[in-house]
C-alpha positions as CSV (number, residue, x, y, z in Angstrom):
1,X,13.6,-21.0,-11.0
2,X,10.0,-20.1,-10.9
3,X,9.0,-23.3,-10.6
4,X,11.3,-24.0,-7.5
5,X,10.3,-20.9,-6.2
6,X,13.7,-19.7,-6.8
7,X,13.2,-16.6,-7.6
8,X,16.1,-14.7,-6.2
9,X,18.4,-14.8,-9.1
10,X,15.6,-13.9,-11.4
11,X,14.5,-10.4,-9.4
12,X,18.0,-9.6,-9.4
13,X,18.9,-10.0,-13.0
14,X,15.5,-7.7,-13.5
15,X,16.6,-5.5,-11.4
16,X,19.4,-4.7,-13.6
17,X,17.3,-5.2,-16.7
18,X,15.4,-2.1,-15.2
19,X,18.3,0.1,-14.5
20,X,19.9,-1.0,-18.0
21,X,16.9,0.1,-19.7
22,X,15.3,3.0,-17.9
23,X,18.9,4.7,-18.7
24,X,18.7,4.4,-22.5
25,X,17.6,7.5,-23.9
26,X,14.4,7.9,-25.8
27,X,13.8,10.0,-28.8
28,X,12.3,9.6,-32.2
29,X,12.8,12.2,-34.7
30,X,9.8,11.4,-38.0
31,X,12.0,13.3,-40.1
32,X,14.6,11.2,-40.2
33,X,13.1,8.1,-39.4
34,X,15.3,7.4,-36.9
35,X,15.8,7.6,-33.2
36,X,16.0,4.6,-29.9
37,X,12.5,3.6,-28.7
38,X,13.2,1.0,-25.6
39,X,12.2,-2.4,-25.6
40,X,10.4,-3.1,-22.8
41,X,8.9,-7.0,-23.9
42,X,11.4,-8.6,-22.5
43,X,10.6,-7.2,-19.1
44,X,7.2,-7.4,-19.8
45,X,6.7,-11.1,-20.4
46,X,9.2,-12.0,-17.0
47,X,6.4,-9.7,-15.5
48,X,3.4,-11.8,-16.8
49,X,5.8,-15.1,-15.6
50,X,6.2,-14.2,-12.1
51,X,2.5,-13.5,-12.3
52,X,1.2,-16.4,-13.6
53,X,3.8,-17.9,-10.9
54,X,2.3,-16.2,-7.7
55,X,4.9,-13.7,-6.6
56,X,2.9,-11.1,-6.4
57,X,5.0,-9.0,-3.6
58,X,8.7,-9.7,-6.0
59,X,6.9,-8.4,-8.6
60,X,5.6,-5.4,-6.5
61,X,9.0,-4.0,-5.2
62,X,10.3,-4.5,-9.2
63,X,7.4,-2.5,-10.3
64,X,7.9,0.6,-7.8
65,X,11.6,0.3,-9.0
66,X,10.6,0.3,-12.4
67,X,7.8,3.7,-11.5
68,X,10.3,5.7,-10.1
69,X,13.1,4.8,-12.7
70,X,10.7,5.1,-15.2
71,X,9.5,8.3,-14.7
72,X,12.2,10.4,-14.9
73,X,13.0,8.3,-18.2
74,X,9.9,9.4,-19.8
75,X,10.2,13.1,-18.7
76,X,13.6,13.2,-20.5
77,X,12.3,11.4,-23.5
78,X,11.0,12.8,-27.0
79,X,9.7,10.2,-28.6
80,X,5.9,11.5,-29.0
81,X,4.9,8.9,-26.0
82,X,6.2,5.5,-27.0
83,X,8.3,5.2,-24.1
84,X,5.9,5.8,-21.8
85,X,2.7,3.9,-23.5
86,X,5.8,0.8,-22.4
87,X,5.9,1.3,-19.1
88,X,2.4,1.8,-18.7
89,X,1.5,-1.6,-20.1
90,X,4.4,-3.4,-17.1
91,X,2.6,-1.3,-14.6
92,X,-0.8,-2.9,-15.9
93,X,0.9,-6.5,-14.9
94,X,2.0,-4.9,-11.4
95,X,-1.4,-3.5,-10.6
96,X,-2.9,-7.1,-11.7
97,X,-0.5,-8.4,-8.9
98,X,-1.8,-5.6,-6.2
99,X,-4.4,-7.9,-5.1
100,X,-2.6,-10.5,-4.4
101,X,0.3,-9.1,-2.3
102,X,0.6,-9.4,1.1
103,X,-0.7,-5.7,1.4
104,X,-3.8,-5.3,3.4
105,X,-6.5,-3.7,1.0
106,X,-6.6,-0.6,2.7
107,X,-2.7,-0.4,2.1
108,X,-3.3,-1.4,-1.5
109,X,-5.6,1.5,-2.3
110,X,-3.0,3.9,-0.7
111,X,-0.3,2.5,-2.8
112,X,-2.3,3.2,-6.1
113,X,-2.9,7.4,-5.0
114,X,0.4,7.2,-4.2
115,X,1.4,6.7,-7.6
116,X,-1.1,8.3,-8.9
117,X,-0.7,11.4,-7.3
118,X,2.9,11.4,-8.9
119,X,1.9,10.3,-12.3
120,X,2.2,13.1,-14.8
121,X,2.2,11.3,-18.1
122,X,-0.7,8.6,-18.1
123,X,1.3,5.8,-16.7
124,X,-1.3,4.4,-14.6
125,X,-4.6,5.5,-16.5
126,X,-5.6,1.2,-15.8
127,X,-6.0,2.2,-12.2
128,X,-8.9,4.3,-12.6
129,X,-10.7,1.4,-14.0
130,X,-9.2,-0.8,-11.2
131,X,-10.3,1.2,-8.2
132,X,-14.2,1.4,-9.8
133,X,-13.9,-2.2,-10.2
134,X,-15.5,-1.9,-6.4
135,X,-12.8,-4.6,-4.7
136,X,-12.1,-1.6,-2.1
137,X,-14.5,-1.3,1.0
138,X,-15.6,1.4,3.2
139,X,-13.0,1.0,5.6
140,X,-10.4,1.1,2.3
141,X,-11.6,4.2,1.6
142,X,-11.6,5.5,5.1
143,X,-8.0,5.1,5.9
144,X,-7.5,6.5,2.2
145,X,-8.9,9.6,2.8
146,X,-7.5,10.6,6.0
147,X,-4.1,9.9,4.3
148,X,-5.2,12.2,1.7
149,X,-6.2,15.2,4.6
150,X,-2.8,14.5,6.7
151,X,-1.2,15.4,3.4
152,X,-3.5,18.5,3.0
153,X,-2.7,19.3,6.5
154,X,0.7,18.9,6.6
155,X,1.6,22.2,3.7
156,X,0.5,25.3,5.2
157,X,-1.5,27.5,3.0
158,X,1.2,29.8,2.5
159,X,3.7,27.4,1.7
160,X,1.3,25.9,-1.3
161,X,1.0,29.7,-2.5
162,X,4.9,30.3,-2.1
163,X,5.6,27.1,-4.3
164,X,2.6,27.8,-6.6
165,X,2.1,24.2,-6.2
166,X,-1.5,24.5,-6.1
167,X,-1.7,22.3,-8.8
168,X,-0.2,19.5,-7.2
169,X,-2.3,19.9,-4.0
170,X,-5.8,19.9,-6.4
171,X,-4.8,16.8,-7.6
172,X,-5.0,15.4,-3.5
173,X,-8.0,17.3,-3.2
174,X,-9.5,15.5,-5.8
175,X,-8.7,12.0,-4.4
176,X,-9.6,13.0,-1.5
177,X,-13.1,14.0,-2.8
178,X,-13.5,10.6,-4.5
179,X,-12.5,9.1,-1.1
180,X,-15.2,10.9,1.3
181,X,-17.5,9.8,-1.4
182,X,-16.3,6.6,-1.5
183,X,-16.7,5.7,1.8
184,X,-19.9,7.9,3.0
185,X,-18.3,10.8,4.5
186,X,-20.1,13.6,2.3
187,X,-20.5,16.3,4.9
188,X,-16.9,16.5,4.7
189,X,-17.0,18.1,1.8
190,X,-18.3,21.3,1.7
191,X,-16.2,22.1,4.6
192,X,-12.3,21.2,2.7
193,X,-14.0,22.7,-0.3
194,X,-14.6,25.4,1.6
195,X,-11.0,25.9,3.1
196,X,-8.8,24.6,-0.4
197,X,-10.9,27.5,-2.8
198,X,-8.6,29.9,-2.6
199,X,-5.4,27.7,-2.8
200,X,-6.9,25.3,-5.1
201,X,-9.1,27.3,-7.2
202,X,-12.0,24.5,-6.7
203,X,-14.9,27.4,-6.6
204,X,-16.6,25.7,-9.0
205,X,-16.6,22.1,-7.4
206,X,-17.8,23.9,-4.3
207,X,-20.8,26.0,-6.1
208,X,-21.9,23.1,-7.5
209,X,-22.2,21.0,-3.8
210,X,-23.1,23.9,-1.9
211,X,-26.5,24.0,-4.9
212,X,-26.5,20.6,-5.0
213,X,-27.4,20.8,-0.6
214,X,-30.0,23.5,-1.4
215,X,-27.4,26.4,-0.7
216,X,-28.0,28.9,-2.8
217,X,-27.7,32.0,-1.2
218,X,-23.9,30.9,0.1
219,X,-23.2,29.6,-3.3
């Protein structure tokens, strides 16, 4: 099927692979040496075939099913991490394939803080080594971060406080950070430091820049 390009029957049936397994329950218990730890190698190695193959974008849409499936398997698990040290080696095959999608690079970039913003359990730890790999422009980083400030935008203040999601609003902060600094826009970021220290509790971060820019009486 690979071969022939035939791929159709193949995504399906992994697809189901996904769903089958992402539903099994994960646990270990070392007193009992005993407990369900999913194999994920099958789905690995069709990952590493389709690949090696050139479907980058198939293998794309399976991995985002397999993230969001995959995440709420490994906040349910209790298996001190196995489950999810699985997953994150398929996602290393998808973000391999990232490149070669039909995704323009800016879109690429996006798609990785996308994730990475919801990853709460190390899933995607190979993208931080991926993004300083440099393949990412100027531009990339551009569009990036004014993603990241339509997002900061879009919850009020109050809201953020309300929710106490502050936590989940430093971590766009700090992408957002890496993203001005990515792509030259460094007097932007005194200012959102500026207007996120209360909400985000970055008074430290901004301390440092405003000393770093010969502030110190504001810092």
């Amino acid at each position: 099927q690979l071969a022939k390009g035939e791929i159709g029957k193949l995504v399906r049936a992994l697809r189901r692979e996904i769903r089958e397994i992402t539903e099994e329950t994960a646990w270990y218990d070392h007193w009992c040496d005993d407990g369900n730890i999913p194999d994920y190698s099958h789905l690995r190695n069709r990952f590493k075939a389709l690949l090696k193959a050139g479907h980058a974008d198939a293998l794309l849409d399976l991995g985002e099913e397999l993230w969001t499936r995959g995440l709420q398997q490994v906040e349910e698990s209790n298996d001190d991490g196995d489950t999810a040290a699985e997953i994150a080696d398929c996602m290393k095959i998808v973000l391999s394939a990232l490149p070669k999608t039909s995704l323009t690079s800016s879109e690429q970039l996006c798609w990785m803080i996308d994730r990475m913003l919801e990853d709460e359990f190390s899933l995607l730890e190979s993208a931080e080594d991926f993004i300083a790999g440099g393949i990412y422009g100027a531009s990339d980083w551009q569009a990036a971060a004014l993603d990241l400030e339509s997002r900061l935008n879009a919850a009020s203040e109050s809201k953020m406080e309300r929710n106490r999601d502050s936590y989940r609003r430093g971590r766009v902060l700090r992408y957002l950070l890496e993203a001005y600094e990515h792509c030259g826009w460094q007097d932007r970021i005194i200012p959102v430091l500026e207007k996120e220290a209360r909400v985000c509790l970055c008074y430290d971060k901004l301390v440092d820049k405003l000393l770093t820019g010969g502030e110190r009486e504001k810092a």
